[in-house]
Each structure stands twice: as C-alpha cells, then as structure tokens.
C-alpha atoms as an extended CHARMM CRD file, in Angstrom:
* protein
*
       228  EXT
         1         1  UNK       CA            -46.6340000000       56.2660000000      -12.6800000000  PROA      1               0.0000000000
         2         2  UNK       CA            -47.7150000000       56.9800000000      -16.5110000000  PROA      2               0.0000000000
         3         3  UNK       CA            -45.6340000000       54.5170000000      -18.8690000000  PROA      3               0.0000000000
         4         4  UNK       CA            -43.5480000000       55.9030000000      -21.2280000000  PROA      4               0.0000000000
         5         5  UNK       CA            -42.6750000000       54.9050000000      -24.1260000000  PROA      5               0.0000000000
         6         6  UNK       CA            -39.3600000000       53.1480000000      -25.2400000000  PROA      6               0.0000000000
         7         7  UNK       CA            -37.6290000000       53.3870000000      -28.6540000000  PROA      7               0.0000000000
         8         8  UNK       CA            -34.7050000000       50.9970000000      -28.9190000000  PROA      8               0.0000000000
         9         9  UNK       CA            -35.0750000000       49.5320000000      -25.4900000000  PROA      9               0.0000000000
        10        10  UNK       CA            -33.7870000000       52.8350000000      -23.9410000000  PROA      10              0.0000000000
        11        11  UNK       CA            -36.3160000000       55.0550000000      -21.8090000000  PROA      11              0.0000000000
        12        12  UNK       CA            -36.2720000000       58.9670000000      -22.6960000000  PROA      12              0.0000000000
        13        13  UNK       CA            -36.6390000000       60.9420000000      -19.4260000000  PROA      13              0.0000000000
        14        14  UNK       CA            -39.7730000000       63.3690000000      -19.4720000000  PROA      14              0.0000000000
        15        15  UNK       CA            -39.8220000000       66.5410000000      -17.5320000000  PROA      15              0.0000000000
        16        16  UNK       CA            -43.1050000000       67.5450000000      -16.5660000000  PROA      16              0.0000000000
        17        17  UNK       CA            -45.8300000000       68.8140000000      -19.2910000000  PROA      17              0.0000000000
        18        18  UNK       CA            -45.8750000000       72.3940000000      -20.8410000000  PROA      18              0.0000000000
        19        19  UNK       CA            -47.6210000000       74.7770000000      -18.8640000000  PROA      19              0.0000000000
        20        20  UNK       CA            -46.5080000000       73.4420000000      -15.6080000000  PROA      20              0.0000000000
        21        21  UNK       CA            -44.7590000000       75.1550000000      -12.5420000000  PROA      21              0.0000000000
        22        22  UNK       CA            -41.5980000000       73.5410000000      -12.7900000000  PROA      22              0.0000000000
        23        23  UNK       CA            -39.1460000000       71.3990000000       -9.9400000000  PROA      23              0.0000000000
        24        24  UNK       CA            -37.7970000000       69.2940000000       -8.9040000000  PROA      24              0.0000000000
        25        25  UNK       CA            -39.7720000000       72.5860000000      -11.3370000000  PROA      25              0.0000000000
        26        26  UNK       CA            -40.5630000000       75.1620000000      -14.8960000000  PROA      26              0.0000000000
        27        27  UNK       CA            -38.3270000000       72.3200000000      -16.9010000000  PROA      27              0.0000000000
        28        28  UNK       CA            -36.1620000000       72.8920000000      -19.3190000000  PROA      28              0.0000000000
        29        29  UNK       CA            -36.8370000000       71.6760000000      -22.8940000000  PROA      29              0.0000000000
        30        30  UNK       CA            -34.3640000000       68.5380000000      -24.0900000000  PROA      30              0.0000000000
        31        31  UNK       CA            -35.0110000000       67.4550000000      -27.5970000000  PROA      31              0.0000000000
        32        32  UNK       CA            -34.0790000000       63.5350000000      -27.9640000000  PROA      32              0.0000000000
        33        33  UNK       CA            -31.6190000000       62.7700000000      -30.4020000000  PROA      33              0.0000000000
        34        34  UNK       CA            -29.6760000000       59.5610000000      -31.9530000000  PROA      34              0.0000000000
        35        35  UNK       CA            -27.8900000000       58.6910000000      -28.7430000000  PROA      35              0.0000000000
        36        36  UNK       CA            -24.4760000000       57.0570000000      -31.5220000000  PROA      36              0.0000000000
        37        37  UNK       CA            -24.4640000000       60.3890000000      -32.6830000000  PROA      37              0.0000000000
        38        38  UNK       CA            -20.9210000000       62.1590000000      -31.6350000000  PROA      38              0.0000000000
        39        39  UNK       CA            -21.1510000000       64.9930000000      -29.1370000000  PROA      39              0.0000000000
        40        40  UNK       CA            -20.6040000000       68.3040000000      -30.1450000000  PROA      40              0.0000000000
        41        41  UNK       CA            -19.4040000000       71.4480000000      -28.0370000000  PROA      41              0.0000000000
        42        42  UNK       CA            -21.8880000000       74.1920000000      -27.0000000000  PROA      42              0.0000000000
        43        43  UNK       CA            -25.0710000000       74.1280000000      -24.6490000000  PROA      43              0.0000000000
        44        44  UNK       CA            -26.4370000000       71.3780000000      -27.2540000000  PROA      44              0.0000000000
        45        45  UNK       CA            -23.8770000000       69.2520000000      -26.2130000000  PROA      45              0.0000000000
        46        46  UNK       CA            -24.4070000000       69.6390000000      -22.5910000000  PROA      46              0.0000000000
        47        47  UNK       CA            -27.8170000000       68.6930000000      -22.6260000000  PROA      47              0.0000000000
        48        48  UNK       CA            -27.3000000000       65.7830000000      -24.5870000000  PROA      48              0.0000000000
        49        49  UNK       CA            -25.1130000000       64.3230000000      -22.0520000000  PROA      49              0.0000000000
        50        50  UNK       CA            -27.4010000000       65.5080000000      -19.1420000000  PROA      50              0.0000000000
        51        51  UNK       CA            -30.2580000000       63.6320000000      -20.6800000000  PROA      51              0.0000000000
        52        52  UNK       CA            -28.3050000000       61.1710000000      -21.0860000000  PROA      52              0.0000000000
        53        53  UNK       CA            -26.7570000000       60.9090000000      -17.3610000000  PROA      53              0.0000000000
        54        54  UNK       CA            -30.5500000000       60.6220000000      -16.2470000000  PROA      54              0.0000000000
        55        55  UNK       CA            -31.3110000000       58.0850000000      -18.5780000000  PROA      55              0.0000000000
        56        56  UNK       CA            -28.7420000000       55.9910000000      -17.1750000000  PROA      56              0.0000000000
        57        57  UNK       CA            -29.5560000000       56.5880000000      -13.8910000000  PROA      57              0.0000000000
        58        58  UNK       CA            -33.4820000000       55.6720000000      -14.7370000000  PROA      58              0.0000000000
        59        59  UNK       CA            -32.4270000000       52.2730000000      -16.3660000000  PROA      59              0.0000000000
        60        60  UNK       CA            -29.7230000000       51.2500000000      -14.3500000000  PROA      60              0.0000000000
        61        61  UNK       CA            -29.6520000000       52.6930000000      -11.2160000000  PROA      61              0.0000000000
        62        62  UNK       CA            -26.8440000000       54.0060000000       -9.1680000000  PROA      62              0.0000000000
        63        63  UNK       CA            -24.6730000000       50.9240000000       -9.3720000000  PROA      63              0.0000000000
        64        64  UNK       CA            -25.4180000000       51.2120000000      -12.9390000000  PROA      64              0.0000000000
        65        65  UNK       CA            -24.2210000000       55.3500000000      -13.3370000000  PROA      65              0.0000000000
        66        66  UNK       CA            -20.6760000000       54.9360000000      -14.7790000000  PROA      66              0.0000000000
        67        67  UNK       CA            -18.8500000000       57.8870000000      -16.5420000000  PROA      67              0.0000000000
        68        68  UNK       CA            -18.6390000000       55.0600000000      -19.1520000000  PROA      68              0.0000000000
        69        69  UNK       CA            -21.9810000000       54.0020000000      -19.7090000000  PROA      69              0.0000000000
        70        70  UNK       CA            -23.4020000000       57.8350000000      -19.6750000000  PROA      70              0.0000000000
        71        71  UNK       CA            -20.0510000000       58.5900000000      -22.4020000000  PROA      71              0.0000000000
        72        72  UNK       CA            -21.8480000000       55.6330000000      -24.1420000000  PROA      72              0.0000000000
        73        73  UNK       CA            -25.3060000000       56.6730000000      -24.4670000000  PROA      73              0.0000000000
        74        74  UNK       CA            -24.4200000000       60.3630000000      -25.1580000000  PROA      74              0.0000000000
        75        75  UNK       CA            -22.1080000000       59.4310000000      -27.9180000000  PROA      75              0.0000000000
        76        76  UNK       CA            -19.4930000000       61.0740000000      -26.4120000000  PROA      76              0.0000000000
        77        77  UNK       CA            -15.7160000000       60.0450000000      -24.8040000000  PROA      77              0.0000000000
        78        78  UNK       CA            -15.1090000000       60.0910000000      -21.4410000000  PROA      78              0.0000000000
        79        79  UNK       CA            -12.2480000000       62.7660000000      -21.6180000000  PROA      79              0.0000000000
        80        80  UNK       CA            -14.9800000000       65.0100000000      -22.9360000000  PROA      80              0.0000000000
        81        81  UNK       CA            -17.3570000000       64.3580000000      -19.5740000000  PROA      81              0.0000000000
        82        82  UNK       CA            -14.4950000000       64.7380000000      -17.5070000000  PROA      82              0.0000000000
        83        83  UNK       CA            -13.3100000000       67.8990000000      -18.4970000000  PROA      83              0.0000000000
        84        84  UNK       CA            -16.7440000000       69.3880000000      -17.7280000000  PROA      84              0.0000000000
        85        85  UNK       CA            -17.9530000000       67.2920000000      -14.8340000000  PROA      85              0.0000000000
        86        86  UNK       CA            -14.6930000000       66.0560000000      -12.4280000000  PROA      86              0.0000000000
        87        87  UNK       CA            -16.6350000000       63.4910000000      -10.6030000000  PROA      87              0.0000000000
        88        88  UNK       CA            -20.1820000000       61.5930000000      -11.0850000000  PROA      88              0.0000000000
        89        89  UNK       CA            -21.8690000000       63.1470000000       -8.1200000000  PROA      89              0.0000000000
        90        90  UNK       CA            -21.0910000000       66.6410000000       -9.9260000000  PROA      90              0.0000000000
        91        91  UNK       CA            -22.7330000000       65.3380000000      -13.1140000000  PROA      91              0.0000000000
        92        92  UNK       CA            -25.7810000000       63.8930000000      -11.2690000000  PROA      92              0.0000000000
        93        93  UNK       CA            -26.0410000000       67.3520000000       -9.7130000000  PROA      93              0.0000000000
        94        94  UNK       CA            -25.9870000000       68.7500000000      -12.9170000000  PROA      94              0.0000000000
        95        95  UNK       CA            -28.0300000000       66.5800000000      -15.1440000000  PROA      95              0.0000000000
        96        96  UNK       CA            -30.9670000000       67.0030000000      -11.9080000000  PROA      96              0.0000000000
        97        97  UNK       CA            -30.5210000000       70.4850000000      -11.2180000000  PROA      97              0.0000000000
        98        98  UNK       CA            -31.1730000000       71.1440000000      -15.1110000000  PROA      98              0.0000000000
        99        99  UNK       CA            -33.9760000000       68.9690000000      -15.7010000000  PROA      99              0.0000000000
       100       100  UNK       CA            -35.5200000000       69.3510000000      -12.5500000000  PROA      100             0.0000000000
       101       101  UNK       CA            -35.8950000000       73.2280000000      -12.0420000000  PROA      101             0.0000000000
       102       102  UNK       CA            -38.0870000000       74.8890000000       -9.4960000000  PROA      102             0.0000000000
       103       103  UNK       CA            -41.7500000000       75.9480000000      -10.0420000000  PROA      103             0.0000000000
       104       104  UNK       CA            -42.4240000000       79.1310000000      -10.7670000000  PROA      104             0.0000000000
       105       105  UNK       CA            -44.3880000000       80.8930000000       -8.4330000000  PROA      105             0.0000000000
       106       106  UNK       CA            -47.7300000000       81.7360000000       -8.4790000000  PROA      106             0.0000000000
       107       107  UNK       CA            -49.8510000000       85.2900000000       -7.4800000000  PROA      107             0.0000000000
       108       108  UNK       CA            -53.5610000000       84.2410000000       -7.2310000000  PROA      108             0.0000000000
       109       109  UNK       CA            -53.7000000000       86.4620000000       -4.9420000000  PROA      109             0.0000000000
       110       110  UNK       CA            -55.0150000000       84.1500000000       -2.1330000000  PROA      110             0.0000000000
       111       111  UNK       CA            -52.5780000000       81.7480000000       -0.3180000000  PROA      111             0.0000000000
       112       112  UNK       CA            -55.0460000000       79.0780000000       -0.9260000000  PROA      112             0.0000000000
       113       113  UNK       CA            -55.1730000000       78.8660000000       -4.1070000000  PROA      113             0.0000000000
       114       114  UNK       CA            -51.4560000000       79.9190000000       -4.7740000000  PROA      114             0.0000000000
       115       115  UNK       CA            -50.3300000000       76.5680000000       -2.8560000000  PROA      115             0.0000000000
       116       116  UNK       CA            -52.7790000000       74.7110000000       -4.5940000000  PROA      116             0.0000000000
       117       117  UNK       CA            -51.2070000000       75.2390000000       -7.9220000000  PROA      117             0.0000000000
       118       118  UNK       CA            -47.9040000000       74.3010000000       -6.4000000000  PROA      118             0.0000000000
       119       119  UNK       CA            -49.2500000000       71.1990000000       -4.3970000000  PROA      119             0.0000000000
       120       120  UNK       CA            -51.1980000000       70.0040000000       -7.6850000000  PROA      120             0.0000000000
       121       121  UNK       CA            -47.4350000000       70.5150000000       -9.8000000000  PROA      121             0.0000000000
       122       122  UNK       CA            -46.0160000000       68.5350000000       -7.1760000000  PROA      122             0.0000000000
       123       123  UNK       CA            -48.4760000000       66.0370000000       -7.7030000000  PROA      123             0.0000000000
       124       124  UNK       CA            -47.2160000000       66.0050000000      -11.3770000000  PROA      124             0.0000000000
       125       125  UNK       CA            -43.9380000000       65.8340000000      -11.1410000000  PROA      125             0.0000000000
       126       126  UNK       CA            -44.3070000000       62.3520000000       -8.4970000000  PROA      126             0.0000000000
       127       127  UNK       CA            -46.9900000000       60.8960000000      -10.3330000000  PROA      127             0.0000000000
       128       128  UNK       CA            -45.7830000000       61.4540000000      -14.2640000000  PROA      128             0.0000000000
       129       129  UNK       CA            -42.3090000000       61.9010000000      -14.8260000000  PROA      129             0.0000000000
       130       130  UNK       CA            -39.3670000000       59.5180000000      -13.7010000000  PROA      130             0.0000000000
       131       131  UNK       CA            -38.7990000000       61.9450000000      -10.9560000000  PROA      131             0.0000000000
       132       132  UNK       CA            -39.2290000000       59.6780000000       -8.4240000000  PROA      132             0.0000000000
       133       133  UNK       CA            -36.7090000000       57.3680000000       -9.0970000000  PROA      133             0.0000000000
       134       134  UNK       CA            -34.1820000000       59.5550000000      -10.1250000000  PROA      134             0.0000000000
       135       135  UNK       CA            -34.4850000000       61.2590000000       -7.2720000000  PROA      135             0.0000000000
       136       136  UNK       CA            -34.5930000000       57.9390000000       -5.0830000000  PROA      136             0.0000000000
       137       137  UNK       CA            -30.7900000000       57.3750000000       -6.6900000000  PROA      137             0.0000000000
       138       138  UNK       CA            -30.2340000000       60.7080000000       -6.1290000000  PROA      138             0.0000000000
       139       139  UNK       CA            -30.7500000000       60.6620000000       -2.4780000000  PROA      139             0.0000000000
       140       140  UNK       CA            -28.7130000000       56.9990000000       -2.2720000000  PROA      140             0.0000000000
       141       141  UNK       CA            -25.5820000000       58.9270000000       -3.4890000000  PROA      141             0.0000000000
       142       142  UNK       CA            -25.5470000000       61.7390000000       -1.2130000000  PROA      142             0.0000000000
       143       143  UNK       CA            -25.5000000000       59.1990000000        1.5120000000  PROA      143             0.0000000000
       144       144  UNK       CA            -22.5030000000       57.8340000000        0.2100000000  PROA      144             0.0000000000
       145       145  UNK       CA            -20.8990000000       60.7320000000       -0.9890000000  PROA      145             0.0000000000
       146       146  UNK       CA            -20.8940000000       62.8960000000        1.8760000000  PROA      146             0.0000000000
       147       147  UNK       CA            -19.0220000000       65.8280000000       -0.6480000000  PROA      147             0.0000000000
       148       148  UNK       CA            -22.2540000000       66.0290000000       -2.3390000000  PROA      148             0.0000000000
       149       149  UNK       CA            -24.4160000000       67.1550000000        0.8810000000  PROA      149             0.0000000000
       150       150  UNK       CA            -24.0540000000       70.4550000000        0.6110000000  PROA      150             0.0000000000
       151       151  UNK       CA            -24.9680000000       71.0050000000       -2.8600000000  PROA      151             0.0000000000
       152       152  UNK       CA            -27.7800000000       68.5520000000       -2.4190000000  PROA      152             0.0000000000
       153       153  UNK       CA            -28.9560000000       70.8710000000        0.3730000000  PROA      153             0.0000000000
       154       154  UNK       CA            -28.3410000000       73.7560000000       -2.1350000000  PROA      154             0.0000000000
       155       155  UNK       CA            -30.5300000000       72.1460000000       -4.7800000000  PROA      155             0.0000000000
       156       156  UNK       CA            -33.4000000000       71.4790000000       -2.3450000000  PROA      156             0.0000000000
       157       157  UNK       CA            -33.1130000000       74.7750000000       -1.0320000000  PROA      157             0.0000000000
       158       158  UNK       CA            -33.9600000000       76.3840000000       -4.1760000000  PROA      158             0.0000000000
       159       159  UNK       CA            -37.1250000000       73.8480000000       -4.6800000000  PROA      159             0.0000000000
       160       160  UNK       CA            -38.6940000000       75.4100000000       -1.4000000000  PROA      160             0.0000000000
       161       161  UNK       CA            -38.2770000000       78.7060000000       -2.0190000000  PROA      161             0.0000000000
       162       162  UNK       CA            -41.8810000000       79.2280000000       -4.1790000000  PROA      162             0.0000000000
       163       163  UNK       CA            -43.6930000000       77.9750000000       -1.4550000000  PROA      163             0.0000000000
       164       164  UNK       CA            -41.9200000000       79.8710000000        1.4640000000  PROA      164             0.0000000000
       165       165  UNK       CA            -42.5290000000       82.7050000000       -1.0750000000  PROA      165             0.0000000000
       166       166  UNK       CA            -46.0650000000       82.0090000000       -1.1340000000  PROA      166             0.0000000000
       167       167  UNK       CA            -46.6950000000       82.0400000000        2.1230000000  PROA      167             0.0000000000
       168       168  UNK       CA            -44.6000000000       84.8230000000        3.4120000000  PROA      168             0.0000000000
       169       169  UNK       CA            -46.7870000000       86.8070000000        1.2160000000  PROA      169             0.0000000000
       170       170  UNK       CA            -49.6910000000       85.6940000000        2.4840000000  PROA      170             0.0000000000
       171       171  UNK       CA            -48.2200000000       86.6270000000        5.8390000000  PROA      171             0.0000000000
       172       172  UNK       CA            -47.5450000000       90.1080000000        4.5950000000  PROA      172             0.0000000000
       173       173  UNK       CA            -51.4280000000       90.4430000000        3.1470000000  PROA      173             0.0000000000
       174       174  UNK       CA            -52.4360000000       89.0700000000        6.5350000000  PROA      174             0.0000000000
       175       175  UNK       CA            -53.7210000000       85.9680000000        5.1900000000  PROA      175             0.0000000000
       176       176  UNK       CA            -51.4960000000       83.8690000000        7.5460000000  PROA      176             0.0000000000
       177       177  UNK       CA            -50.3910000000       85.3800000000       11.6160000000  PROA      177             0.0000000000
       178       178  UNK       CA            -46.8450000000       87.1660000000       11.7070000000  PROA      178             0.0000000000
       179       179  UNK       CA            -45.4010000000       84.4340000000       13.7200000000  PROA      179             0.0000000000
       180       180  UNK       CA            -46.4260000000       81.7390000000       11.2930000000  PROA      180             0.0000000000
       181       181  UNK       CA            -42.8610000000       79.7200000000       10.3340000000  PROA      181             0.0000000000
       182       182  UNK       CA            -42.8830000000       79.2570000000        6.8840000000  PROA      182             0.0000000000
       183       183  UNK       CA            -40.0510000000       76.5390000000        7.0350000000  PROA      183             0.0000000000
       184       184  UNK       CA            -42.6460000000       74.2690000000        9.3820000000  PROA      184             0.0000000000
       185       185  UNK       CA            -45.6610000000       74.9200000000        7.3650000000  PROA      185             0.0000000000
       186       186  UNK       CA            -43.5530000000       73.9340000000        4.0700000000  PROA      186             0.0000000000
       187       187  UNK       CA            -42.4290000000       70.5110000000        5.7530000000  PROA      187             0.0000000000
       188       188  UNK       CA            -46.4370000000       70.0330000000        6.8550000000  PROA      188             0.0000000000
       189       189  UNK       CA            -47.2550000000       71.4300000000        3.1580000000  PROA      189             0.0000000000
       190       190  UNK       CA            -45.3110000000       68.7090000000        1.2560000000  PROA      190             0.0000000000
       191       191  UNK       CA            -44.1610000000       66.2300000000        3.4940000000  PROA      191             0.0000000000
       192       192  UNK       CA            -47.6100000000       64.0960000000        3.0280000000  PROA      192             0.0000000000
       193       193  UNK       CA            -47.2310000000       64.1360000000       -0.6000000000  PROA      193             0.0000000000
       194       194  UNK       CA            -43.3520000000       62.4990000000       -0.5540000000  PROA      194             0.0000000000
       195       195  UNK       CA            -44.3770000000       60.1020000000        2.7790000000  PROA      195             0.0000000000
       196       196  UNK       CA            -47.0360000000       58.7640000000        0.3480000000  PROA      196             0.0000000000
       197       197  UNK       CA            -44.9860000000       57.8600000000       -2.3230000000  PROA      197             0.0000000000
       198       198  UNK       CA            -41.5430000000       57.1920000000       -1.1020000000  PROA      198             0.0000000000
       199       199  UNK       CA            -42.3630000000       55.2580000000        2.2180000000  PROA      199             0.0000000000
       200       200  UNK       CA            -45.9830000000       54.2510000000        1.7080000000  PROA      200             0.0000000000
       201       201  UNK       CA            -46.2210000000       53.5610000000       -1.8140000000  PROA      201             0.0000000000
       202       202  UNK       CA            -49.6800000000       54.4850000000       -1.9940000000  PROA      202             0.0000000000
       203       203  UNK       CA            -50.8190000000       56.6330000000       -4.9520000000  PROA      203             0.0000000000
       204       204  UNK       CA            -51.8610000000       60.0920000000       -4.2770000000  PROA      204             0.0000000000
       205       205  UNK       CA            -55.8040000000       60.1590000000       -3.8450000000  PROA      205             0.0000000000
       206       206  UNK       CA            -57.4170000000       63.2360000000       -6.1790000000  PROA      206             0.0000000000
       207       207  UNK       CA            -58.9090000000       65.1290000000       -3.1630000000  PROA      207             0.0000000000
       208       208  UNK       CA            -55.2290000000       65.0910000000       -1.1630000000  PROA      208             0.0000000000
       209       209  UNK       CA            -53.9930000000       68.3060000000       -2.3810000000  PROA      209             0.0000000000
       210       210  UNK       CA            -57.4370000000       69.7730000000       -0.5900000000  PROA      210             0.0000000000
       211       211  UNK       CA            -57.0580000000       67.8870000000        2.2360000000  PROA      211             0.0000000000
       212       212  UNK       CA            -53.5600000000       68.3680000000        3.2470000000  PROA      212             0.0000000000
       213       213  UNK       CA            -54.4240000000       72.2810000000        2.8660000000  PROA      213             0.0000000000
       214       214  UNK       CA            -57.5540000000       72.3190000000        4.6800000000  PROA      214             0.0000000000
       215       215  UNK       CA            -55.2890000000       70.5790000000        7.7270000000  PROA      215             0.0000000000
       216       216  UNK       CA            -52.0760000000       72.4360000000        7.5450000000  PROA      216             0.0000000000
       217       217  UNK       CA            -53.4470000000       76.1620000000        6.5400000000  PROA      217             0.0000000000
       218       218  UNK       CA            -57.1480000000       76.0340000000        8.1820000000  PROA      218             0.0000000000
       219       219  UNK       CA            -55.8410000000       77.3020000000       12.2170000000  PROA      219             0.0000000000
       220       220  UNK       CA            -53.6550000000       79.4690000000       11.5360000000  PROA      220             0.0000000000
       221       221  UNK       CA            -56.1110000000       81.3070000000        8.7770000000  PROA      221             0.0000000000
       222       222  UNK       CA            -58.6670000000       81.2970000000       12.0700000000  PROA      222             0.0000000000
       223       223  UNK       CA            -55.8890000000       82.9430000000       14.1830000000  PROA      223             0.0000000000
       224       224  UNK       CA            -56.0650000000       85.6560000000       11.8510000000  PROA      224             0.0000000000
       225       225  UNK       CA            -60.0630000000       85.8640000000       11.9340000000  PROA      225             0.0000000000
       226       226  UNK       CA            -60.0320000000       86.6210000000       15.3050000000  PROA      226             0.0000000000
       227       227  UNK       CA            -60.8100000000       89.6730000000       16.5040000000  PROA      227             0.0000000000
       228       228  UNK       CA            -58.0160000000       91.7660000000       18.4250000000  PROA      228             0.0000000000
C-alpha cells in the first residue's frame, strides 16, 4: 500500500489518481479542509462529512465509527448527521458509494485490451488508496447489519456492470461465443485480484493483470476461432 501522508495525526482518504477509471471507480473530487471548521449546508457540506465518515472508519475501524466521532472530525453536530443519514450503516453507504464510484468503461475496441484497462484500475484502487480497508470494515458491517445487505448488493452491483459491459460487447462483435456468461467470467476476471489481497496478503505481481486474462479469456476466444 503507498503511505500517505498525515497532517495533524489524522489520515486524509485518497481516491484513486486523475485519469483513472473509477470504483469502488471515476472518483469524485473531495478537497480537504480544517476538519474544527463548522459544517455548512449544501453539497459542500455533504462531502465534508463523507470524507470525514471514511476517515474515521480508516483510523479507527468499525468499533471506532460513531455518529460522534465522524460529527467530531467534520465539525459538525450530530443532529445535523442525523437528519441526513438515520443510521451509520446509511452513512457508510453513502460516504463509500460517493468516494468509491464505478469505472468508466472503456471502447478499445478489443475485449482484451478493454479489460485490461479495467483490471490495471482495479489494481489501483487495491494497491494505492485506503480502499482496502475501508472496504474490509465495510464488509464487517453488512454482516452485522443484515438491513444493509441489500444496498451493499446494490452498490456492488453497479461496480460490475463496466466489465459485464465489456464483455457483452465483445460477445456482440463476436470476440467472445454467444453462450459465454458474463456474470462467471467477471467472478474469474476479478476474483484473483481480491483473493490476493484480502485472503492471501500477497501483493499483486506486475504481469498478473496479463496472466489472469490470458487464463480466463484465452478458450473461449478459441471457441470462436473455430471454424463452423
């Protein structure tokens, strides 16, 4: 993970670079600000305290992710969260779902290629950016908020669409077979990448993003070779 830098002992959290397909994708812009000074009203305001929320939840963790200690660090009162976000889980929906968007998607025009520039974000956004551990929390209060499933499922839903839409144009260009299932081949796509770094905790060689598409896209490409 890159180091970031810390400015009064508190750790700003950094979506991934300019220029990059964004998550878990294109990210929204947050510009830091003095975390004493008091909240205002307007979109301003609502990204301060969703920068905030993640900071919170990158310091302290989920037993440390308190309406209070997010209030705190935003500047603002907790009547003023509340009224916007009725519960935690909605705010940590919120503050991830902003921060975290999904990629755009690309049109190389080769499926190759277009899932390499999505694999290689990927790669980004688990390698450079507190993503990881926010999204380790993340996961830790869906399983004890059982309310929160469904728009967890929503969230990640949204995350997998470029690459479904990737290949089910390749699939219409007759890169990939007609029979292809683009749900499987997005699990086989991205599952090495998160195995790696959530249950191995093994950083992500250079020549993986190559690999895992040589692997997972090289027979069914072949099926489509073949002559009828």
């Amino acid at each position: 993970m890159a180091g970031r830098s810390r400015e009064g002992g508190k750790r700003p959290v950094v979506p991934p670079a300019a220029g990059q397909p964004r998550a878990a994708s294109t990210t929204s812009q947050h510009t830091s600000s003095d975390p004493q000074q008091p909240i205002s009203r307007g979109a301003g305001a609502r990204q301060r305290v969703l920068q905030a929320a993640l900071q919170v939840l990158d310091d302290d963790g989920l037993p440390g992710f308190t309406m209070e200690a997010v209030a705190r660090r935003a500047g603002a009162s907790k009547a003023t969260l509340y009224r916007r976000w009725p519960t935690l889980g909605a705010l940590m929906i919120d503050a991830m779902d902003a921060t975290f968007q999904p990629f755009s998607v690309p049109e190389t025009g080769r499926v190759e290629t277009d899932v390499e520039q999505l694999l290689t974000a990927l790669v980004t956004l688990l390698e450079h950016t507190p993503f990881p551990r926010l999204l380790a929390a993340f996961i830790g209060a869906v399983e004890r908020d059982p309310a929160l499933a469904a728009l967890h499922a929503d969230l990640t839903r949204r995350r997998r669409e470029p690459l479904l839409v990737v290949l089910d144009r390749a699939r219409e260009r007759g890169e990939l077979p007609p029979d292809l299932d683009p749900e499987v081949v997005t699990d086989l796509l991205t599952g090495p990448f998160f195995y790696r770094r959530f249950i191995a905790h093994r950083p992500i060689p250079p020549d993986m993003v190559n690999d895992v598409i040589t692997h997972v896209l090289t027979t069914p490409r072949r099926r489509t070779d073949q002559p009828t």
